[in-house]
N, C-alpha and C positions, 0 to 999 in steps of 0.2 A: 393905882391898886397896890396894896401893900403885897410884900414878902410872900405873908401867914397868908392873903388871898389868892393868890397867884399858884400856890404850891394847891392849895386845897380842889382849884379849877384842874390842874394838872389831874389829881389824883382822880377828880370826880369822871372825868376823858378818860381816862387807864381804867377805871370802873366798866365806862358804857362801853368801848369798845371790848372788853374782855368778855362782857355781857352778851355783846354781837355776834362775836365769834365762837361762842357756847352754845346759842341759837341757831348760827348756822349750820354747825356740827350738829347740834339736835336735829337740826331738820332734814339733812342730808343721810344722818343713821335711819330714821321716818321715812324717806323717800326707801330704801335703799331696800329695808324690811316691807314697803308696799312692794313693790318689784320684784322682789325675790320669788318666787313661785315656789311654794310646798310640795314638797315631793309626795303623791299620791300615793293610798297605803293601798299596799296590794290585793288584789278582789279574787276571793276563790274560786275557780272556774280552770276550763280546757278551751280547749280551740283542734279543730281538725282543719287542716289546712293540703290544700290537692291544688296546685298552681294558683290560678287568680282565684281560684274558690274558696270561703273561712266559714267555717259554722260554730259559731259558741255553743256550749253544753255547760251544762252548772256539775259540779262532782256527780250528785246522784245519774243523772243522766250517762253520763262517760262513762260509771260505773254498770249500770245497764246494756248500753251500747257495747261495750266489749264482751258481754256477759255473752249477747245475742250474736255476736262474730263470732265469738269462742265455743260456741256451742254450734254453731253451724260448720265451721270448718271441721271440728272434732265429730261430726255424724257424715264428714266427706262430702258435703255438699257445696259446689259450685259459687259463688260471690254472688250472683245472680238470686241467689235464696236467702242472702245475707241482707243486699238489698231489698227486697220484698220486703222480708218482717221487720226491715230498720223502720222503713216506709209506714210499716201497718202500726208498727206501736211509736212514732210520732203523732198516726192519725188519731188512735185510740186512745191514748196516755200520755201523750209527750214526752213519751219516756221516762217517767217516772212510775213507781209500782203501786197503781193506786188501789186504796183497800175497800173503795165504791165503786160506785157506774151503775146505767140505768139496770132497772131490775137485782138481780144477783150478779151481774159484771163485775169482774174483780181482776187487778194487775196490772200489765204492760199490755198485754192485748186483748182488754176487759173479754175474758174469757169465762164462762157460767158455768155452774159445776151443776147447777141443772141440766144441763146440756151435754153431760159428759167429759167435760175437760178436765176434772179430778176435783178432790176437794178442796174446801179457800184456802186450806193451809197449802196445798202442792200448788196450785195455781199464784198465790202470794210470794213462792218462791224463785226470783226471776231463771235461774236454768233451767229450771222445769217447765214453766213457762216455755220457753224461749223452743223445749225439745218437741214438746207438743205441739207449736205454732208447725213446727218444721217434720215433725210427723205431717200432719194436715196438709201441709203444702206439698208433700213429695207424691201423697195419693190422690193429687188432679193430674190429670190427662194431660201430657205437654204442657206441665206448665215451667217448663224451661224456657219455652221459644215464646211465653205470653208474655204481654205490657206487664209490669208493674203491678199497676193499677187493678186491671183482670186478674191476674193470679191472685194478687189478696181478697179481694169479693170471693174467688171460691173455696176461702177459706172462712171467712170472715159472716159470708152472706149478710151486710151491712144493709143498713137502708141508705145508706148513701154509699151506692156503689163508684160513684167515681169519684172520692173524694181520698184517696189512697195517692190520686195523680201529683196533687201540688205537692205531695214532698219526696215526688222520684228523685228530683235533684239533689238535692239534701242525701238522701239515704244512698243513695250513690257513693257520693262525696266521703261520708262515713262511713262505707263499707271498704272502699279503694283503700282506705286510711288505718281501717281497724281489721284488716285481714291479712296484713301483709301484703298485699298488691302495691302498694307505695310505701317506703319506710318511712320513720319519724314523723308519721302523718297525724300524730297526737300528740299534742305537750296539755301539762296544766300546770298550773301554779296553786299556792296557798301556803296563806299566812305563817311563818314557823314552821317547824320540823312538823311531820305527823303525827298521831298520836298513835302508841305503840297498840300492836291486836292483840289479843288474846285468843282471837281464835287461828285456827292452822290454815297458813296459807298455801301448804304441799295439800293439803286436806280439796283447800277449793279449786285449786288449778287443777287437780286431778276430776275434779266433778265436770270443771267447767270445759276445761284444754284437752283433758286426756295426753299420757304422755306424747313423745318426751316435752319436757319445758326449760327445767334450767339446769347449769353447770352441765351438759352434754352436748360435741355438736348438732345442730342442726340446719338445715338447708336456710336460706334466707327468707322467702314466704313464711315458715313454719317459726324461726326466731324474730322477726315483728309482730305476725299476730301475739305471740308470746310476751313480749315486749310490750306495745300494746293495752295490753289485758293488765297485765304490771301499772301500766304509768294511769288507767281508771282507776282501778284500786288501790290505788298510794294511800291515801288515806283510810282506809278500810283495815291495809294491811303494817302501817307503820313503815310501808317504804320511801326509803330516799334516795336513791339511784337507783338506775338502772342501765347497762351498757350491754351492745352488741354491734359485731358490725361496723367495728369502728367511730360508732357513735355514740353518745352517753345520753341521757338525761336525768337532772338533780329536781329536787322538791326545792333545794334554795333558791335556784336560777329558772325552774323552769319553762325550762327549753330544751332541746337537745342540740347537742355541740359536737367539736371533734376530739373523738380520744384514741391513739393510734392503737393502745394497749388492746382496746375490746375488738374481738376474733369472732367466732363461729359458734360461741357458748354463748348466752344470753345468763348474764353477770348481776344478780340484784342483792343490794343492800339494804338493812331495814333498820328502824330502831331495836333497838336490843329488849326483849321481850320475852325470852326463855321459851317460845314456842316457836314450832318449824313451819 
């Protein structure tokens, strides 16, 4: 083999093997990017969590759920009434504030204004709602020491009276959570910061909480429901922290974590919005 043949075999070997080792580097970035697992984009929703118990709620939900805490603890009524109507308007609405149901039914505990419960606009409006369920329920006979289940039938007069039972557990869980009986018992998350309100959030915590609420002390029961009530409405109201109690919770992370700063005030921050 000549010289000029010999070199040329060289070169044409220095070829394929460079060739090799480009493919297997190609094939190894390919494996590497199969394998790699996507970091999953975050899903807007809550979670109430009472030891091994978890209930997901979507915003709207949370946002209702603490509507209904908050307005029952601000009329003095016992957890026990918190429970019931959590119970009655998963049965009836799922807690959502629906604008149908059979006949004239209308809201979170399809309530008819044929029947008395106000007009759709005041019944569409979940505290008002929520006041009126808890009217109703205070003017049955013992219905402090009743099931669940029985105390909402005598408000409800359903035709499926017992069907209030399957979400005692549930509304329990939710009520423990959203009343201040357990703290931190609500987080939620979503996507980015919230989107700034326009309307007054001293405005709704007044309708829904009744003072005190924020930057004052208050007792620990009284600053989680508060709290609480805050971390449903994040989104509603353009908030993004809130801390009390030593503990925090952010719209970026959350969750609620340790912050040693937060005391006996119940501390919320919002996006910047020019209203209170």
């Amino acid at each position: 083999m000549t010289r000029t043949g010999r070199v040329r075999r060289r070169r044409i070997r220095i070829a394929l093997a460079l060739a090799i080792v480009a493919a297997l580097v190609g094939a190894a970035i390919g494996i590497r990017s199969l394998l790699k697992t996507p970091k999953p984009p975050v899903v807007a929703g809550c979670e109430v969590t009472i030891g091994q118990a978890t209930y997901s709620l979507d915003l709207a939900q949370a946002s209702n759920a603490t509507t209904i805490a908050a307005v029952g603890k601000r009329l003095g009524l016992p957890d026990h009434a918190v429970t019931v109507a959590l119970a009655t308007a998963l049965q009836e609405s799922g807690l959502h504030n629906l604008g149908y149901g059979d006949l004239d039914s209308l809201g979170l505990f399809q309530q008819r204004p044929s029947q008395g419960w106000g007009t759709p606009a005041e019944i569409l409006t979940p505290h008002y709602a929520a006041a009126a369920f808890f009217e109703h329920l205070a003017a049955v006979p013992g219905w402090e020491t009743l099931p669940v289940t029985v105390a909402a039938q005598q408000v409800q007069r359903s035709s499926s009276p017992d069907a209030y039972a399957q979400w005692e557990s549930e509304a329990r869980t939710l009520a423990e959570g959203l009343t201040g009986e357990v703290p931190t018992g609500l987080s939620c998350q979503f996507p980015g910061l919230p989107p700034g309100a326009t309307a007054s959030l001293s405005d709704a915590m007044s309708l829904e909480l009744g003072p005190p609420t924020v930057g004052v002390a208050v007792l620990a029961a009284r600053g989680w429901t508060v709290s609480a009530w805050l971390v449903g409405h994040a989104t509603q109201f353009g908030i993004t922290s809130v801390a009390f109690d030593g503990r925090a919770w952010t719209a970026a992370g959350g969750a609620w974590g340790p912050d040693p700063v937060a005391g006996s005030e119940v501390i919320v921050t919002r996006v910047h919005t020019g209203s209170t």
